[in-house]
MIVEX-682939 format. One record per residue (C-alpha): x, y, z. Coordinates in steps of 0.2 Angstrom, whole numbers, always signed. Layout:
<atoms>
ATOM	X	Y	Z
...
</atoms>
This chain:
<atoms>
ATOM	+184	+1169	+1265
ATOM	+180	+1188	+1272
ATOM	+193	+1200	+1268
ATOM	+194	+1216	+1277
ATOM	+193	+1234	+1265
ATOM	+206	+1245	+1274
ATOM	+206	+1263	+1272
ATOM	+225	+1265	+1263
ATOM	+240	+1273	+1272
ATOM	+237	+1291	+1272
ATOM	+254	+1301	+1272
ATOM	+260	+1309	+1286
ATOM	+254	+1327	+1280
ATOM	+236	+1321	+1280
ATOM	+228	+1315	+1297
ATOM	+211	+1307	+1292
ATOM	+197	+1305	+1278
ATOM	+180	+1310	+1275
ATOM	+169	+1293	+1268
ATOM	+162	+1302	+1256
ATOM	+151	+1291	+1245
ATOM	+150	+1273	+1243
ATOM	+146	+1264	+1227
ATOM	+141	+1248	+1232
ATOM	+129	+1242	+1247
ATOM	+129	+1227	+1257
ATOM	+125	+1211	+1248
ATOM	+130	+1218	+1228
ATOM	+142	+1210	+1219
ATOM	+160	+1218	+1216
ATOM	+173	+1212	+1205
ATOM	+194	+1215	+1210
ATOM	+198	+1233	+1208
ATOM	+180	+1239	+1206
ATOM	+179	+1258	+1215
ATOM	+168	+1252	+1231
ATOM	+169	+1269	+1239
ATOM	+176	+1287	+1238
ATOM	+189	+1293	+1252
ATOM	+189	+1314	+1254
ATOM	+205	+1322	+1261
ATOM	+210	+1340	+1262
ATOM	+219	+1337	+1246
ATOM	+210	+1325	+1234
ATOM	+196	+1310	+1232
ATOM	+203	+1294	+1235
ATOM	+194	+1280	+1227
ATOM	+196	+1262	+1238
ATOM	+196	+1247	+1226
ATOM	+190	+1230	+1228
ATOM	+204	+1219	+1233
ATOM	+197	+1203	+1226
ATOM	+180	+1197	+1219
ATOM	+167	+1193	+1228
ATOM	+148	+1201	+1236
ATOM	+151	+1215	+1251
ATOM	+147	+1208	+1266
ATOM	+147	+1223	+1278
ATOM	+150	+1242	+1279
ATOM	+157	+1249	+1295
ATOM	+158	+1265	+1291
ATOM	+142	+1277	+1282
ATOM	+145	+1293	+1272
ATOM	+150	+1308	+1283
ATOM	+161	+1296	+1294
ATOM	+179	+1302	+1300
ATOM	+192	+1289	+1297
ATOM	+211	+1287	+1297
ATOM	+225	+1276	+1291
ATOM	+221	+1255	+1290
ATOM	+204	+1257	+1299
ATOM	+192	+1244	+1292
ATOM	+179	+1250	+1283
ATOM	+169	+1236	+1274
ATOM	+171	+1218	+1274
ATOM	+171	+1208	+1259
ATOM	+164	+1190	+1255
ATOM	+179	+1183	+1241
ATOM	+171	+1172	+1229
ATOM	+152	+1174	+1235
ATOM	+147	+1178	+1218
ATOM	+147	+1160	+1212
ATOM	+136	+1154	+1227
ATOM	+121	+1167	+1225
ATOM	+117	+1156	+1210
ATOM	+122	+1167	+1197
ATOM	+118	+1181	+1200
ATOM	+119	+1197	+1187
ATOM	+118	+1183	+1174
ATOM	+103	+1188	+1159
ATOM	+92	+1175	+1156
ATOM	+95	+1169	+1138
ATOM	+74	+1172	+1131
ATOM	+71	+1157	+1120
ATOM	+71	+1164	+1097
ATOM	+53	+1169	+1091
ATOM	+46	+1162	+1076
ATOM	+43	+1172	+1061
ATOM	+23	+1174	+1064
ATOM	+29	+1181	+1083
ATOM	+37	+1191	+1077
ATOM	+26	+1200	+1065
ATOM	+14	+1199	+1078
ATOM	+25	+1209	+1089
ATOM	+29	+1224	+1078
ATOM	+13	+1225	+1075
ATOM	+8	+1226	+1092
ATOM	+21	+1239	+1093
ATOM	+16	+1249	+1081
ATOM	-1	+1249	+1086
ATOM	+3	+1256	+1104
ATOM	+17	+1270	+1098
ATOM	+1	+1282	+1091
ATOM	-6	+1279	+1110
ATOM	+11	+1285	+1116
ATOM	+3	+1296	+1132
ATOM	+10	+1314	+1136
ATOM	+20	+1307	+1152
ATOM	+28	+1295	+1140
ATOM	+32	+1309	+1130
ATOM	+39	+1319	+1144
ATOM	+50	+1305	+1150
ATOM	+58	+1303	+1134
ATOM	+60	+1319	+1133
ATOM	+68	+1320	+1149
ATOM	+80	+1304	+1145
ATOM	+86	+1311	+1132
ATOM	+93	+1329	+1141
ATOM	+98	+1317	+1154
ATOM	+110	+1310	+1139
ATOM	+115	+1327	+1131
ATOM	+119	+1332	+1150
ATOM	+128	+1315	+1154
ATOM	+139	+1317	+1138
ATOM	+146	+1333	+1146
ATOM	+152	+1324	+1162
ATOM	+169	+1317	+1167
ATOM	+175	+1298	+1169
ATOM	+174	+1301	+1188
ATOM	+156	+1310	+1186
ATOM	+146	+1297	+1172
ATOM	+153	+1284	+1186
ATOM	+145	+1291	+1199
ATOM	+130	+1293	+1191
ATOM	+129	+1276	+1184
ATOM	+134	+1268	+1199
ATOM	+119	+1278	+1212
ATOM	+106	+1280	+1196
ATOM	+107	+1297	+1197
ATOM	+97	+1306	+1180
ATOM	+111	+1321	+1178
ATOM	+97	+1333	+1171
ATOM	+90	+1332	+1189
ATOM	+106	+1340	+1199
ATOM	+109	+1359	+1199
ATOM	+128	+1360	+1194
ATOM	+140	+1370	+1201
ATOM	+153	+1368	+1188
ATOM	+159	+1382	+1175
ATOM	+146	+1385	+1161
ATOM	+132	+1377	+1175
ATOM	+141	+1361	+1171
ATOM	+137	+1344	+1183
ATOM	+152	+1340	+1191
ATOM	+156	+1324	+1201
ATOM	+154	+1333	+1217
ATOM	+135	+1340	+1214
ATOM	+131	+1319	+1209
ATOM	+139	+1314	+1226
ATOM	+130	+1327	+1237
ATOM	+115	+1323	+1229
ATOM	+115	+1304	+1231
ATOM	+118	+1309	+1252
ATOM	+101	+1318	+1249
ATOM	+94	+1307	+1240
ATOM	+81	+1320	+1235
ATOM	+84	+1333	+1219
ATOM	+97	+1348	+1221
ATOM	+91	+1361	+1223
ATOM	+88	+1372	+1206
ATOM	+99	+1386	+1203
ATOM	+94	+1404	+1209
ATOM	+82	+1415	+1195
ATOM	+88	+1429	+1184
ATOM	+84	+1444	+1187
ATOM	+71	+1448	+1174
ATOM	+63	+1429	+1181
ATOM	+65	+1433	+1201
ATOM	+50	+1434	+1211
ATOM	+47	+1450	+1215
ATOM	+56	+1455	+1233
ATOM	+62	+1436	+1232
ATOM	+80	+1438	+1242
ATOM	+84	+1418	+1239
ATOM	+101	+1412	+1249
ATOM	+108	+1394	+1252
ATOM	+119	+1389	+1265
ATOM	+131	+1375	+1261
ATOM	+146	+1365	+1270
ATOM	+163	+1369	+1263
ATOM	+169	+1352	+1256
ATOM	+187	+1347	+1265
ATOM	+197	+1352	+1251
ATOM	+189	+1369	+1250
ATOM	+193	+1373	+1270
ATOM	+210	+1366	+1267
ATOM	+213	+1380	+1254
ATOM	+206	+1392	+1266
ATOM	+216	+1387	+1280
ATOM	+231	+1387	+1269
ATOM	+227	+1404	+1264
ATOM	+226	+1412	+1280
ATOM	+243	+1402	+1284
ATOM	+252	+1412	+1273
ATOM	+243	+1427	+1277
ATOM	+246	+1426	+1297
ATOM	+263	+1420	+1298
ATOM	+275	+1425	+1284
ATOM	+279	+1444	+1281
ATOM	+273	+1442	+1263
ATOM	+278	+1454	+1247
ATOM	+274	+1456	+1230
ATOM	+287	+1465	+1216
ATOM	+279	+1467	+1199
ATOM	+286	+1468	+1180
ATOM	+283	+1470	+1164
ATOM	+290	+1456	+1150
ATOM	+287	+1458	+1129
ATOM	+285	+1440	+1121
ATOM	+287	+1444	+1105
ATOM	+302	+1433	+1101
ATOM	+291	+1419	+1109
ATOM	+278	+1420	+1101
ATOM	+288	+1422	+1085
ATOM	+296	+1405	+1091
ATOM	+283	+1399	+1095
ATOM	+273	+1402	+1078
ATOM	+288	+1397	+1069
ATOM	+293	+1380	+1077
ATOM	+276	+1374	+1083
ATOM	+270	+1365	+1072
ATOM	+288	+1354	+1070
ATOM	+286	+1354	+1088
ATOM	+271	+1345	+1089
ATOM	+273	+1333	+1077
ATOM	+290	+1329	+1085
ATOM	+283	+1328	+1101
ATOM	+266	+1326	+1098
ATOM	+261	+1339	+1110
ATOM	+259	+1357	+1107
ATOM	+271	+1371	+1111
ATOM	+263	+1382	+1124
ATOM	+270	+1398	+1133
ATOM	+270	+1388	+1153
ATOM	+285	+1379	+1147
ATOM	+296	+1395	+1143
ATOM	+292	+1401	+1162
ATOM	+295	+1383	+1169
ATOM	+312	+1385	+1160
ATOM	+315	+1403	+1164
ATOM	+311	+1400	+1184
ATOM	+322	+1386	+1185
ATOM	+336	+1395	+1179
ATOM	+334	+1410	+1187
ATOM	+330	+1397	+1204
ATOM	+348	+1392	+1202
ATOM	+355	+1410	+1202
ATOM	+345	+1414	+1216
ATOM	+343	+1400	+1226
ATOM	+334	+1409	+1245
ATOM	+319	+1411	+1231
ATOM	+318	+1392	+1232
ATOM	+322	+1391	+1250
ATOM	+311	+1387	+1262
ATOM	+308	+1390	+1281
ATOM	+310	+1375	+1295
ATOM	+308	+1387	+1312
ATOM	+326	+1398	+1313
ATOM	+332	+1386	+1301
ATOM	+335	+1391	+1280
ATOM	+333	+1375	+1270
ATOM	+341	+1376	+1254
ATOM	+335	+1365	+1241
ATOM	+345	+1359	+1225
ATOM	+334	+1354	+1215
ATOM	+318	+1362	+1207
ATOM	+301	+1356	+1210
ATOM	+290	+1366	+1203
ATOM	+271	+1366	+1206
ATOM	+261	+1372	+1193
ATOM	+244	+1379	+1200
ATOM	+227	+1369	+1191
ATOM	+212	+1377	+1193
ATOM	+198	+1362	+1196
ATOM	+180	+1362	+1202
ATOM	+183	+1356	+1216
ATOM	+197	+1371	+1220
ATOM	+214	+1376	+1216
ATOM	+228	+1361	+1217
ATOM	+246	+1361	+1214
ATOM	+252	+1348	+1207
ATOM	+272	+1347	+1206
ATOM	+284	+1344	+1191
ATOM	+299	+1335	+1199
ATOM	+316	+1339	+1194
ATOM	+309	+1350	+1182
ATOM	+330	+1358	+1180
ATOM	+331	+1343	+1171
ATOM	+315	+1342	+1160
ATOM	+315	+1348	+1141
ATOM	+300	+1360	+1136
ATOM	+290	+1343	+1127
ATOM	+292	+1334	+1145
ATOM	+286	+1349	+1153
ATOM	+271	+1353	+1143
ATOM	+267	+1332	+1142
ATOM	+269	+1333	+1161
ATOM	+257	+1348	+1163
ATOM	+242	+1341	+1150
ATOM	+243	+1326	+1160
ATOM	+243	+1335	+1176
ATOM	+226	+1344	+1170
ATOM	+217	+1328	+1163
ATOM	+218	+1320	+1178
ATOM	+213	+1335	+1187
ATOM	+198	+1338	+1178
ATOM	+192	+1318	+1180
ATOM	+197	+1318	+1198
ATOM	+213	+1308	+1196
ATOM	+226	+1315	+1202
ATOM	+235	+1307	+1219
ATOM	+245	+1313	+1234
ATOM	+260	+1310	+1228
ATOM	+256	+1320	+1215
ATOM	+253	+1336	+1225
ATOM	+265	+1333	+1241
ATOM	+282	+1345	+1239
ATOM	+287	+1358	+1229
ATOM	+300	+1371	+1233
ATOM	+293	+1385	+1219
ATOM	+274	+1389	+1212
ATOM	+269	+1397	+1196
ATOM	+250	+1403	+1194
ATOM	+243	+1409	+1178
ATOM	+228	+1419	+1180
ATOM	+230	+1424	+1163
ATOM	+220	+1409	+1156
ATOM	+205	+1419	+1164
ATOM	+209	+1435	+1158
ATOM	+218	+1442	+1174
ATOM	+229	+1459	+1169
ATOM	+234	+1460	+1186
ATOM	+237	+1451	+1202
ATOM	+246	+1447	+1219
ATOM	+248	+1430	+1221
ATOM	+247	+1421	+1238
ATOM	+264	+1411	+1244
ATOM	+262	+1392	+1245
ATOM	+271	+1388	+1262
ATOM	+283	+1384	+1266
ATOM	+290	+1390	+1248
ATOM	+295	+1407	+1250
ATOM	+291	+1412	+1232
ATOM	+278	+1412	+1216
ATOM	+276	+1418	+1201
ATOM	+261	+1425	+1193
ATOM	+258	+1426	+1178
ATOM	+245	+1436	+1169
ATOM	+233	+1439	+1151
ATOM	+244	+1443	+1136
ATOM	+239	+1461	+1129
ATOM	+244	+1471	+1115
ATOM	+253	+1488	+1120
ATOM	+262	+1502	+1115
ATOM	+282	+1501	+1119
ATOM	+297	+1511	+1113
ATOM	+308	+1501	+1103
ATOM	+326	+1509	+1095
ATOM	+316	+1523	+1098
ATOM	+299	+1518	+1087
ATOM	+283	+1515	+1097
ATOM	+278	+1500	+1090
ATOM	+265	+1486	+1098
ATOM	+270	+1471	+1107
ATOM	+263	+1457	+1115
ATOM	+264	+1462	+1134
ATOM	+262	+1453	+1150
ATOM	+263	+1459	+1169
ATOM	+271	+1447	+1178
ATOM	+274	+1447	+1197
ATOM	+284	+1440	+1213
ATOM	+277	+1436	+1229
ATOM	+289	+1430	+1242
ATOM	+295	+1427	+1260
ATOM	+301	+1444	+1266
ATOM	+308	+1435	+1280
ATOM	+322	+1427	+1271
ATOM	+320	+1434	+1254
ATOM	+326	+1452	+1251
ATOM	+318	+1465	+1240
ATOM	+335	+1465	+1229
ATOM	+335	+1444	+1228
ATOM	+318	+1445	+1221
ATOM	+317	+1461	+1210
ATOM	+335	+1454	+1202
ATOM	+324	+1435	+1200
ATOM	+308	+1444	+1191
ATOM	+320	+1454	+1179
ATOM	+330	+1437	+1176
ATOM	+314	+1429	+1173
ATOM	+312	+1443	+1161
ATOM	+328	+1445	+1153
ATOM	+326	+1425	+1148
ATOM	+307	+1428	+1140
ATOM	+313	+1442	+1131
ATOM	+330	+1431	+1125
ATOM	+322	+1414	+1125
ATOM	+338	+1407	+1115
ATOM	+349	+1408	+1130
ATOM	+338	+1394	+1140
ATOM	+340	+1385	+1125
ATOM	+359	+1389	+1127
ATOM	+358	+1388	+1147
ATOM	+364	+1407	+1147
</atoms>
């Protein structure tokens, strides 16, 4: 019986999807809930699964094709597999006597010493293709199984020069090697000017987009401050350890801030507000998106509810959020909403910073690097761990008082962090 693949209901905030690879080819064998193709949106990769098994019949649709909600993009042939005669099955090779098998090692060992240079090489070459494979995600030794693509062959983009899922699946719409990274300096030809032009992927032209939203059409500003963890980072050196072996998740500093905005959010609600046209829409509840830097771009993934969330949900929440990001799993629903953003360009080293305004959210925080400095305490200079934190907002509907007065709460709660436990 022939099944049609559909593309899956997109939500209403995203219009269409970019085929970007496909796994499988007409006439290979696919078993129920096998990836058979990636699906690219302005916000993540959807991956379409096999509804049932079977061989694929047809593909409608290539790589680089522009598709929307239901469309047919492949048919499938359920329950083909039995009636190719077998196919995939390994041939069972009859045993080998004892004299065969002496023979056959010492055929073996008598062609290892001829082991040619290229033979050399290619081992060689398998065996960086493993190191380099060991370094790659769920979603990216997937890929490369699934096109039998050698990692060590694709230039990678990622942090360190690390292969990401991405460089595997422009390469397999190449079908030729990437394109090796740009010399040093001291290695550059002499007067070599080397340049390479590349599409933006979807996601990347979203984040553009979005950026020049907020830049063109809300009036935005950005209050800063200054906030001393000492008490906790004392709290956190003294309960940690308890913490995580209650929890079994470590106690990190984003859960302090999650806590602190959603307090300060209730106390100053027109910083979670949103815009609608002439309309305010105040929202009684926090949904807080936590900013995850990824290789493919910056995502916000949102933390529902999060008033209600203890500090072990909240750091569970956010590991999760950055394990799927990093293998490429995280879903729609995952990023749609929010009605506040925290950023931490600290974890890169930022002192400083003006962060960008998600709309329709009229405010984020920013949070930044963690430095020792020199403060005035009961009148002793005495060093501190310091942080500059900042608020960007909506000037439209947000006043400067409304978001000086929610910085300094956020500050007031770090440098007290027993009143959130308190709810103070």
């Amino acid at each position: 019986m022939s099944i049609e693949v559909k593309v899956p209901v997109l939500p209403e905030s995203v219009s269409d999807a970019t085929i970007a690879t496909w796994h499988k080819k007409p006439g290979d064998t696919v078993k129920r809930d096998e990836n058979l193709v990636d699906l690219e949106t302005d916000k993540v990769v959807l991956e379409v699964p096999a509804p049932a098994d079977g061989v694929l019949k047809e593909i409608r649709h290539e790589a680089g094709d522009t598709v929307n909600s239901e469309d047919v993009i492949a048919i499938l042939e359920e329950g083909a597999a039995a009636a190719t005669g077998g196919a995939g099955k390994i041939e069972e090779k009859p045993a080998q006597s004892d004299s065969q098998k002496r023979e056959a090692k010492k055929a073996e060992e008598d062609v290892r010493p001829a082991m040619s240079k290229e033979a050399e090489a290619k081992a060689k070459a398998a065996e960086k293709g493993s190191a380099v494979a060991d370094e790659l995600s769920p979603a990216g030794r997937r890929v490369a199984t699934e096109e039998k693509i050698d990692p060590s062959q694709v230039a990678g983009t990622g942090r360190g020069g690390r292969v990401t899922k991405e460089d595997l699946v422009n390469y397999s719409k190449g079908g030729k090697p990437a394109a090796a990274p740009a010399p040093t300096a001291r290695a550059a030809t002499p007067g070599a000017r080397p340049e390479e032009r590349v599409p933006m992927t979807r996601m990347r032209a979203r984040i553009a987009e979005r950026l020049m939203q907020s830049k063109n059409s809300i009036a935005m500003l950005t209050s800063f401050n200054e906030v001393n963890l000492s008490k906790v980072v004392a709290m956190r050196k003294q309960m940690g350890e308890q913490f995580e072996k209650t929890h079994g998740i470590k106690l990190g500093f984003m859960s302090f801030f999650v806590k602190a905005a959603c307090e300060a959010l209730k106390r100053h609600p027109v910083v979670n507000a949103s815009v609608d046209g002439n309309d305010i829409i105040y929202h009684g509840y926090q949904d807080i998106s936590i900013a995850v830097s990824t290789d493919r771009g910056l995502v916000t993934p949102v933390l529902r509810d999060a008033q209600d969330m203890g500090f072990a949900d909240i750091e569970k929440a956010i590991a999760n959020f950055a394990k799927k990001a990093r293998e490429g799993g995280l879903t729609l629903d995952d990023l749609q909403g929010g009605t506040f953003t925290i950023t931490n360009g600290g974890t890169f080293g930022s002192l400083f910073s003006t962060p960008i305004v998600n709309p329709p959210q009229s405010g984020i925080l920013g949070m930044h690097t963690i430095k020792e400095r020199a403060v005035v305490e009961n009148g002793q200079v005495v060093a501190a761990p310091m942080m500059y934190i900042a608020i960007s907002y909506d000037h439209r509907i947000v006043d400067g008082k409304d978001a000086v007065l929610f910085l300094v709460d956020i500050k007031n709660q770090l440098e007290n962090p027993h009143r959130m436990l308190l709810g103070l």
